[in-house]
Structure formats: C-alpha cells, structure tokens
C-alpha positions as CSV (number, residue, x, y, z in Angstrom):
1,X,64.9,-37.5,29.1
2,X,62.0,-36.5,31.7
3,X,59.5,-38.6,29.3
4,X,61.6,-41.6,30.1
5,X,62.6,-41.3,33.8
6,X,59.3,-42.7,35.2
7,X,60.8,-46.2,35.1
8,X,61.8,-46.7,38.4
9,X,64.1,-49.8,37.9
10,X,66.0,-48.9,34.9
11,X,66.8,-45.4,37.3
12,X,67.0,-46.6,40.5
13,X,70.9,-46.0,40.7
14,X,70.0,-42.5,40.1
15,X,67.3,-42.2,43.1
16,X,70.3,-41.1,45.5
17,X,70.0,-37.8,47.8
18,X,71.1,-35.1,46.3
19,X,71.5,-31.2,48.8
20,X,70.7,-28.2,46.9
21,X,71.7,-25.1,48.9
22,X,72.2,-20.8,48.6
23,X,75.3,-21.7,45.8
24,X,72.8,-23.7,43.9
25,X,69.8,-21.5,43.8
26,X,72.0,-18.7,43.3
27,X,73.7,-20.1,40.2
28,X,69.8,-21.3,39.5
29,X,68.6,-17.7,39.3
30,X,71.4,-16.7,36.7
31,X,69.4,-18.6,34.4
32,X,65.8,-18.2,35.7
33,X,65.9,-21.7,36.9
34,X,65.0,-21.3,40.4
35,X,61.5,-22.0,40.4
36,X,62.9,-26.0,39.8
37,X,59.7,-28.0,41.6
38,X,60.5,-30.9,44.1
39,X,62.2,-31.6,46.7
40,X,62.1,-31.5,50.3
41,X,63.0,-28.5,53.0
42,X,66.5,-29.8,54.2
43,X,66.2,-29.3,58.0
44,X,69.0,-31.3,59.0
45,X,70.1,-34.6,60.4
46,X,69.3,-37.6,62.5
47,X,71.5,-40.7,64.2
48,X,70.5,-43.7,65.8
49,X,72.3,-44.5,68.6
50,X,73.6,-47.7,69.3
51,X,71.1,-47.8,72.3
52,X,68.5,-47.4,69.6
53,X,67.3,-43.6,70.2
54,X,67.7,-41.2,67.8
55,X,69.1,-38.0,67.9
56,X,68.5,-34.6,65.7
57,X,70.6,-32.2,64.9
58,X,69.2,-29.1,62.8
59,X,71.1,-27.2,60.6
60,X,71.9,-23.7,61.0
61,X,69.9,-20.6,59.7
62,X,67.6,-23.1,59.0
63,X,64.1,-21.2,58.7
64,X,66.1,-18.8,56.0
65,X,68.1,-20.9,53.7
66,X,66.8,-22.4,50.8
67,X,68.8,-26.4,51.4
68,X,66.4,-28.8,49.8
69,X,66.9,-32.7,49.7
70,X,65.9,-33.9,46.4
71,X,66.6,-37.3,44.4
72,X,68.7,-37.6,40.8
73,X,66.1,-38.3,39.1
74,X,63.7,-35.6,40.4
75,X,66.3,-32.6,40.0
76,X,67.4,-33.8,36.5
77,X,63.9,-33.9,35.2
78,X,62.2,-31.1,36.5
79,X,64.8,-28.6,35.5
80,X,65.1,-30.1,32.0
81,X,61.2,-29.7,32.1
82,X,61.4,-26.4,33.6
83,X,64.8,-25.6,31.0
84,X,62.1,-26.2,28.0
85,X,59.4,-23.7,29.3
86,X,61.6,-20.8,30.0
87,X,63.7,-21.1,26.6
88,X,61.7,-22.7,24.2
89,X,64.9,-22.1,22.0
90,X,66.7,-24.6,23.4
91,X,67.1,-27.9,21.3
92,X,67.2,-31.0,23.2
93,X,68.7,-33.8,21.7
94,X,68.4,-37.2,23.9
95,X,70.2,-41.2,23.1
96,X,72.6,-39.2,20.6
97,X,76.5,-41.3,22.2
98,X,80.0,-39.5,20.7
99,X,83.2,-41.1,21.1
100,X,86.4,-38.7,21.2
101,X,86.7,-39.8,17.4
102,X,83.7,-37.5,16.5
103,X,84.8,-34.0,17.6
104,X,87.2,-32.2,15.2
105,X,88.6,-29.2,17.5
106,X,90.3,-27.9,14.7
107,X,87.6,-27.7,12.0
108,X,84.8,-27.1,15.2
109,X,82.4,-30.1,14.0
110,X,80.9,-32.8,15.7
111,X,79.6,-35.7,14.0
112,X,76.8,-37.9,15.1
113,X,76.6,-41.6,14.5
114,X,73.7,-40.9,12.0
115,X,76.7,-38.8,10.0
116,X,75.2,-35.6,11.0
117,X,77.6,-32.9,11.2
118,X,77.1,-30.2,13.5
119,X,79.2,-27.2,13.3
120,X,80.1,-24.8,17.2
121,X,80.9,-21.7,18.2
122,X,81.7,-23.1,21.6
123,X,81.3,-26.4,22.5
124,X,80.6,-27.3,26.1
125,X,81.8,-30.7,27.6
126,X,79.5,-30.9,30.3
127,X,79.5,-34.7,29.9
128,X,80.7,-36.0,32.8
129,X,84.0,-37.6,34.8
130,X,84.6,-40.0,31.7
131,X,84.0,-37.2,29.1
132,X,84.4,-37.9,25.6
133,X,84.8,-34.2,25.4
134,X,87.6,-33.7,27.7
135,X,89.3,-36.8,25.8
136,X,89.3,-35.2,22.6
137,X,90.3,-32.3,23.5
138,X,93.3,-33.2,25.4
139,X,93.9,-37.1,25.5
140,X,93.4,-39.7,28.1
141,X,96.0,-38.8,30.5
142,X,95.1,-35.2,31.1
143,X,93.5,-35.4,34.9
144,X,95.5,-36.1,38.6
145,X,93.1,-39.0,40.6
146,X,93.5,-37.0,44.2
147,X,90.9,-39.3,45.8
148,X,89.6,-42.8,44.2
149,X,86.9,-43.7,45.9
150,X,86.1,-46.4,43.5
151,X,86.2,-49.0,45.7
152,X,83.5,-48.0,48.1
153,X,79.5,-48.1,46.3
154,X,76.4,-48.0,47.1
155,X,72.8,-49.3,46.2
156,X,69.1,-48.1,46.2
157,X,66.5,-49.2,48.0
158,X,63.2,-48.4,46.6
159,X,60.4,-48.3,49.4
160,X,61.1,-49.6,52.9
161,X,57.9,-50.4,54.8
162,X,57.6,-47.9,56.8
163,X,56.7,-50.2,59.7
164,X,59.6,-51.7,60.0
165,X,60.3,-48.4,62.1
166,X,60.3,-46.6,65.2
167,X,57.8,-43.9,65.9
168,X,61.1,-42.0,66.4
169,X,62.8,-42.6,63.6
170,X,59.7,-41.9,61.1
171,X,59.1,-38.7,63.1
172,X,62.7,-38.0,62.8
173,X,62.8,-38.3,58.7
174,X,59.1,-36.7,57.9
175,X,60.2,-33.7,60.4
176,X,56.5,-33.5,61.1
177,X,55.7,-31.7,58.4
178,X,54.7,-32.0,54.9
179,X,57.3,-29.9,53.2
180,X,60.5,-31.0,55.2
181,X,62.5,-33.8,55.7
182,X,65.3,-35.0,57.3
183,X,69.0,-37.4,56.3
184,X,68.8,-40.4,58.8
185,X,72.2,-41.7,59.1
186,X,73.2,-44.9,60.9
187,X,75.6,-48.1,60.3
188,X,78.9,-49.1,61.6
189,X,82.7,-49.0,60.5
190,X,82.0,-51.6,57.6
191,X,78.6,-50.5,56.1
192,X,76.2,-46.9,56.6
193,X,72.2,-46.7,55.7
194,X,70.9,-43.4,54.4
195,X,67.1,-43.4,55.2
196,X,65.4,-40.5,53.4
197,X,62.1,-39.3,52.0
198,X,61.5,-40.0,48.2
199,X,61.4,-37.2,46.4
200,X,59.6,-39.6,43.5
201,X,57.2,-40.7,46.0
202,X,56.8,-38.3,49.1
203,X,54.6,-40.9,51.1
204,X,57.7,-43.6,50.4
205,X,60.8,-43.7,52.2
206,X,64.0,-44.9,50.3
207,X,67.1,-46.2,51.7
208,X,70.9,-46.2,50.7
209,X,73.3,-48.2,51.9
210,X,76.6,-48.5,51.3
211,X,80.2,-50.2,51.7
212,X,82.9,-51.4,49.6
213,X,82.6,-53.0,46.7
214,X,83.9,-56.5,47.9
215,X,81.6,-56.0,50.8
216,X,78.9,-55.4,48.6
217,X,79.2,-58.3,46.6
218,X,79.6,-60.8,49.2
219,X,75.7,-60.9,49.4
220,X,76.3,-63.5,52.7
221,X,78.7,-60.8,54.7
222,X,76.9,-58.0,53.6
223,X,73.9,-59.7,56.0
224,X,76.1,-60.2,58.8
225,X,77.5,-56.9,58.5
226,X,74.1,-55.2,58.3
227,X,72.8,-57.7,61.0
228,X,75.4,-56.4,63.6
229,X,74.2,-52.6,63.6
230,X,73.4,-52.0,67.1
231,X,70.0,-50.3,67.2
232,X,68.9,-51.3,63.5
233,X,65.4,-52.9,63.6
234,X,65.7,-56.1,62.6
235,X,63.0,-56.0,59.8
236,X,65.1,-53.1,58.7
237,X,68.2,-54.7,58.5
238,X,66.5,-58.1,56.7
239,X,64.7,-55.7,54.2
240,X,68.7,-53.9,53.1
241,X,70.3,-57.4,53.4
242,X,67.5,-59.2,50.8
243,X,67.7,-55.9,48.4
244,X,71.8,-56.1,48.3
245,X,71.1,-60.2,47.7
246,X,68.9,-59.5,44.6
247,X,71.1,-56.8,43.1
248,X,74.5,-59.0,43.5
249,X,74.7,-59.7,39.8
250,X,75.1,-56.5,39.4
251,X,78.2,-54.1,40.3
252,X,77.3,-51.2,42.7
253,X,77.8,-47.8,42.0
254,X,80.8,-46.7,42.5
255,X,81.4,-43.0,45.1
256,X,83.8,-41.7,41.9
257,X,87.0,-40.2,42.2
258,X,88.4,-36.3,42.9
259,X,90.0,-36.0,39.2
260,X,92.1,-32.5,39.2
261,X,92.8,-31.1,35.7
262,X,95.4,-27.8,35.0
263,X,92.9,-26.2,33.0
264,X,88.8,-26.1,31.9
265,X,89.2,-25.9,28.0
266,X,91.1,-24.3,25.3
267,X,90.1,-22.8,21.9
268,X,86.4,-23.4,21.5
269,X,85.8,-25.8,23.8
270,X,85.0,-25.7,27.6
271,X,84.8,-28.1,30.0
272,X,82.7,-27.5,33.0
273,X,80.5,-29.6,35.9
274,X,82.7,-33.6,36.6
275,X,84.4,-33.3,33.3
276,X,86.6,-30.7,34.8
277,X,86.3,-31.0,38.3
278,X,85.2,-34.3,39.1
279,X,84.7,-34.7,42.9
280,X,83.1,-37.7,45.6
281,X,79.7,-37.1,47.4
282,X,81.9,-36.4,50.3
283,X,80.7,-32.8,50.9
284,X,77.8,-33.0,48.7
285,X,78.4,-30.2,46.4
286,X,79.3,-31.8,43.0
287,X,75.5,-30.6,41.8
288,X,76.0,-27.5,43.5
289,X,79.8,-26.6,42.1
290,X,79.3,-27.6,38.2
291,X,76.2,-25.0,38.9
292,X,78.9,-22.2,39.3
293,X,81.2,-23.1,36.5
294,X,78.5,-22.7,34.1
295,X,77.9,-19.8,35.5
296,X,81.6,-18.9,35.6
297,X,81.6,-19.6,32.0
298,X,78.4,-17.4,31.2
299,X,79.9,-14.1,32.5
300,X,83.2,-15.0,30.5
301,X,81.7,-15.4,27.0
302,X,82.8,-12.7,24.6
303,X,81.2,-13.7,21.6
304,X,83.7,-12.2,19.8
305,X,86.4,-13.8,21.2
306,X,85.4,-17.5,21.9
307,X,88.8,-18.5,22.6
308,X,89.4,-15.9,24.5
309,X,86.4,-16.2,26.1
310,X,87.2,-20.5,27.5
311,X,91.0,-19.0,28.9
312,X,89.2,-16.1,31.0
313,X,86.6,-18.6,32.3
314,X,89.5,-21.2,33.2
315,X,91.9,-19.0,34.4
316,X,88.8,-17.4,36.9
317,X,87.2,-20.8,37.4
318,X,89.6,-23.6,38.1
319,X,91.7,-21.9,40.8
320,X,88.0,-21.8,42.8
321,X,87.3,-25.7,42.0
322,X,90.6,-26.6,43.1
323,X,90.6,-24.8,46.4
324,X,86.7,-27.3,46.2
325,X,88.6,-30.0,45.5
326,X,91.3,-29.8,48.1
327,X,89.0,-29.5,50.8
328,X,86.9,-32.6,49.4
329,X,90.1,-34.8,49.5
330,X,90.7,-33.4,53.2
331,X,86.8,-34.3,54.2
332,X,86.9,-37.8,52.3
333,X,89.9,-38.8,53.8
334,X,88.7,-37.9,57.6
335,X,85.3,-39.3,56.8
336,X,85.8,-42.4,54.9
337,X,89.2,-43.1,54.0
338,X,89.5,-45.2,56.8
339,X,87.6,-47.9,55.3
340,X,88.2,-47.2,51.9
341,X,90.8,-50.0,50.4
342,X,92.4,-47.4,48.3
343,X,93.1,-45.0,50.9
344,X,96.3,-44.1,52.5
345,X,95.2,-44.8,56.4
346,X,98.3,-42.2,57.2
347,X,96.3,-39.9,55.5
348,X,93.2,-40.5,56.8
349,X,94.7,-39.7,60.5
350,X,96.1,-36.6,59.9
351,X,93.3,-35.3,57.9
352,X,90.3,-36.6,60.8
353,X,93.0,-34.9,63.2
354,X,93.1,-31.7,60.5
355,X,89.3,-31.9,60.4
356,X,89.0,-31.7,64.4
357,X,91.4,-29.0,64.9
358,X,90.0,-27.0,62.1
359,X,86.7,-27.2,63.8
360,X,88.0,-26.1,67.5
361,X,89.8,-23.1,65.7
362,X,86.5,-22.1,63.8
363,X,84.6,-22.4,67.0
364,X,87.4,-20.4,69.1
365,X,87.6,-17.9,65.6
366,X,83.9,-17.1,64.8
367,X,83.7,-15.5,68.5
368,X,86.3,-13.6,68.9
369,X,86.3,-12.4,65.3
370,X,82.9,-11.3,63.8
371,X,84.4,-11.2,60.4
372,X,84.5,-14.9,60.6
373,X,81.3,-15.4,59.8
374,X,81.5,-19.5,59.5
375,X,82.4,-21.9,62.3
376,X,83.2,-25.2,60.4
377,X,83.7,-25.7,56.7
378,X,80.6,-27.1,55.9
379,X,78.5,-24.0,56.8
380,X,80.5,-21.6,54.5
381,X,79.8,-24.1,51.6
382,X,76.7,-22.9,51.2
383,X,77.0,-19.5,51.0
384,X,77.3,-17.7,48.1
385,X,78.7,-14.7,49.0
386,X,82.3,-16.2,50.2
387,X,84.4,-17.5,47.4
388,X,85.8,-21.2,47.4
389,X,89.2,-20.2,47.9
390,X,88.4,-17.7,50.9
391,X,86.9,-20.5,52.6
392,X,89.8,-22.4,52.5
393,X,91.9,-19.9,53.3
394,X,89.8,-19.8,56.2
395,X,89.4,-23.2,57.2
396,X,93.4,-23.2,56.9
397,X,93.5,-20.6,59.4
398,X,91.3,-22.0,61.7
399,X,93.1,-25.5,61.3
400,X,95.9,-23.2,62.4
401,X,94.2,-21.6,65.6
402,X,93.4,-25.2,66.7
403,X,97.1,-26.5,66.3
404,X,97.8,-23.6,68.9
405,X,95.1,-24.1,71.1
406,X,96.5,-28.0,71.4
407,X,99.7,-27.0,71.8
408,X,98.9,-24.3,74.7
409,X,96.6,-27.0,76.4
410,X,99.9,-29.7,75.8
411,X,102.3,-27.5,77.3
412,X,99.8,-26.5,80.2
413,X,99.2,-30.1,81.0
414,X,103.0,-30.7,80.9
415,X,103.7,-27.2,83.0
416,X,101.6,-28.8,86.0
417,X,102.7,-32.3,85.8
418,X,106.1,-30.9,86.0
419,X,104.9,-29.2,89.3
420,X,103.2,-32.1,90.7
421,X,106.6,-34.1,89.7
422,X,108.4,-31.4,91.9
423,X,105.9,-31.3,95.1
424,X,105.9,-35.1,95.0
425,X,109.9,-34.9,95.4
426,X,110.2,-31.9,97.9
C-alpha cells in the first residue's frame, strides 16, 4: 500500500535495484501505465578495479532506450498510485492474507478471513513464487526447482556517506547528471557490493551486498571477507561490515529459485508474473517478464469463454517463459553458481564456457549477418520486437558459431605445432 511504504525500515528488504527496459514500457503502455514517475536513466555500469580505479562501461543505444534503475519500493508504489488515477474502477484491497483453503475453483468463490465471499469470472494468481493461488489450484508439488538460489542473500544498506568515496566512484554512480545513474559493482569470489542511487532519496546512495547465507550470518567473517576487497575504501567496507552485524538476527533475503510449471492455469484461474514463472535476479527481468504475461493474458481473454480464454494464454505464454527461464538457469549458473552451495560446479563450467562461446559467436554473427540484430543475450532482452524463444534460438546458434570458431582455432594451433614438430625433426 503506497500510504504505508514510507517506512523505510519495515521496507528496507524491498529497496533493491530493480532495471526497467523497452519489454517493460512496452507491456506498460498496454495498460496506459507508462507515464510510472521515478527512477533513474540506466546508462550503464561501473567496476572498481582491484588497483582501485574504476571503470565504465555504457550500455548500448543508450541515448534511445528507455532502461531506468529504480528501487522496489519506488516502482510498486508509484504504479499502484498511477493504477488508481487512470482506472478509478479499480478496487484495491490491501492486508487481506488467503490460504489455499479459501479458494473454491469449482464453485469460483474466494473467501476472506472476515467470511466474505467473493464470487470471479477469472481469478488471477499474481501472488507470487509461494502462491496460495497456484496451490489451490494444483497442489504443492506442481513446479520443477531448475535453479535454487536460496542459499545465496542479500541485505540493504540504507545511506552510505557519500564521503566514504572516491571522486571517481561518486562521479561514476551520479553519471554527472541529474536524471542518470549508474550500477557500481565490486567484491570478490565470496561477497559483491551494489552501490546505486536511491530512487527513495535521489541525493542518498544505497548499497547491496551480498553472499551466502552462512556467510551472511557469520557477522565476524562477513568483516574479513568484506575487509579483503582490493580497492574497497576502508570506511566503505567498515560501514557494510557494521550494517550486516546489526541485521544478523535477522535471515537475509534469499536470490529465489527458477520454479518451472507445465502450464499457467486452467478453468477460471490464471497464474501469471513468479507464481508461474518464478525466476533469480540473474538477468534482471522477473519485473520485466510477469509484465508480458499479463499482457499475454489480456489479448487472450474471451469473455465468453473464460476457460477457454486461461488455455490460449498458457499454451501462447509459457512456451516464451520457459525459453526465459532456460536462459536464466544458463546465466545464473555461469554468473554465480560457482559460489552458490547448491549449485552443481560441473554445471557452472560448462555454462560460463556456454556463456563465452555464445558471446564470440554473437560478435562473429551480428557482422556478417545483419539479420542478427543482437550480439550477446543480454541486449536482445530488452527488445520488444524479438520474441523470448527467437532469442534463444539465437543465442543457441551463436553458442553454436563459437564452438566452431574454437574448434577451427584448436585444429589450427594443432596443424602448426604438427609442422613445427616436423621441421624440428628434419
């Protein structure tokens, strides 16, 4: 509830960085959303070094894209504000909890824990990874856990004195400008630190920082971990340290899990957003993808055919959220699997390796091939004109094109060995 969200402790879970991009906005304009206020101009990235410089990288079509950073709590309650004053129609109901034991599918009711019953057309479970909805409509065993990243969390810190950094750095994260911002990434292989401007507070910067759960918890290894970050300013480092110290009583939050499902809904319910398609914040489009579904499910509706209605928009939908969810499990795996306890480390080698030669194929591909009109996965993500499962299909391909420019190079270097092998015995 927007009327509630101004207390910054009880939401500071919810104050992580969120990337809108052209799938959002387009998905936004469906339902004359895409005026949403706040935010920040995504214009890229930054790294520190371990020498301590800092380095900027700038995302592409930059000056024509519409990628904004923007927090949870900023996103959720401007476009419940902005929901209200485009449809006034609209009935919001806030602290109203359901247990799978108060939906009737059959009869189509919902009952409230005041013993209201409310009667649907079409229900929509858009309640989450753990939804009640999704439970009640098909039981507790009905989704595949392709990636649990439940083991790795992270925590919020609300306000880091900006003098605790480098001219560099700040000029790096405010972009110079008073509409833009940069992700400042840095850390090691145990622990990484998101430094980003608040979207609550544009003056204020905010930091992330995350690590596995155990790690986390240890409040004393935690320091030394975040201590040994080469480049780090030590006031930095103290300020993260002391934060995950006072929050050590409480669990962090937890990266989720990819949950795969066969199908969205059935009968007069739909399922759309994490209770379908759950995914990690691996490629940053979990916002961004329940976005489509709803919209997936608004150009399926037949109101005289409900049920008919939910199959058209599961049988269109999931086969686009899988292809998502596929490459999300591929990404998390070559990004993060390595230190992730519940990760197959097999896995995460082949899929850094997939993840490297998919990116030398897309380079090699989007030059000699103008219909190719993305080099690496994450630039087609945010285009709405190319479907999810065209994108993989692509990335596939140019996964492919790199596996034969490797093995041309391998058997080149092994052609002139051989020769050198030969002139050294003649």
């Amino acid at each position: 509830d927007p009327t509630r969200m101004d207390d910054a402790s009880r939401m500071s879970a919810r104050l992580y960085p969120m990337a809108l991009n052209e799938r959002s906005f387009d998905a936004l304009a469906r339902a004359r959303l895409e005026d949403i206020q706040g935010g920040h101009k995504l214009r890229g990235f930054a790294v520190l070094t371990k020498e301590g410089r800092v380095k900027q990288f700038n995302l592409p079509g930059q000056d024509e894209d519409k990628r904004i950073l923007i927090d949870w709590v900023t996103w959720t309650s401007n476009l419940i504000t902005l929901a209200r004053q485009k449809h006034p129609r609209i009935n919001f109901q806030f602290d109203t909890p359901l247990r799978p034991s108060a939906f009737d599918v059959d009869a189509q009711t919902v009952t409230l824990d005041n013993g209201t019953v409310m009667k649907y057309d079409l229900l929509v479970g858009a309640d989450g990874a753990n939804s009640v909805a999704r439970t009640a409509l098909y039981g507790d065993a009905c989704t595949k856990v392709l990636y649990d990243g439940t083991n790795v969390g992270y925590r919020i810190l609300q306000g880091v004195d900006p003098s605790y950094l480098t001219n560099d750095m700040l000029r790096a994260i405010y972009d110079n400008d008073d509409n833009t911002a940069r992700i400042f990434r840095c850390g090691s292989k145990k622990t990484s630190i998101v430094l980003f401007r608040s979207c609550v507070d544009p003056s204020r910067i905010d930091a992330m920082y995350t690590g596995t759960v155990a790690l986390l918890s240890d409040a004393t290894a935690y320091s030394e971990t975040v201590h040994a970050i080469e480049g780090l300013p030590h006031s930095v480092a103290l300020a993260i340290a002391a934060s995950n110290a006072a929050n050590a009583h409480n669990p962090p939050s937890s990266f989720g899990q990819v949950r795969w499902m066969r199908e969205f809904g059935k009968g007069h319910v739909a399922l759309v957003g994490d209770a379908a398609h759950s995914v990690t914040s691996s490629l940053g489009q979990g916002a961004t993808t329940g976005l489509g579904s709803a919209v997936a499910l608004a150009d399926a509706i037949n109101t005289d055919d409900i049920a008919g209605s939910v199959s058209a928009y599961s049988a269109s939908r999931a086969p686009q959220a899988h292809a998502l969810q596929r490459m999300e499990v591929l990404n998390a795996y070559a990004t993060s699997g390595w230190r992730n306890p519940n990760a197959s480390k097999l896995w995460s080698v082949i899929a850094r390796a997939a993840s490297t030669l998919g990116l030398i194929g897309g380079l090699l591909l989007s030059r000699v091939n103008s219909g190719v009109r993305h080099s690496t996965l994450f630039h087609g993500l945010i285009d709405p004109s190319i479907t999810l499962r065209d994108l993989e299909n692509q990335f596939l391909k140019c996964i492919s094109l790199g596996v034969c420019v490797l093995a041309i190079l391998t058997s080149c270097l092994c052609m002139l060995a051989r020769a050198r092998m030969n002139a050294a015995l003649l």
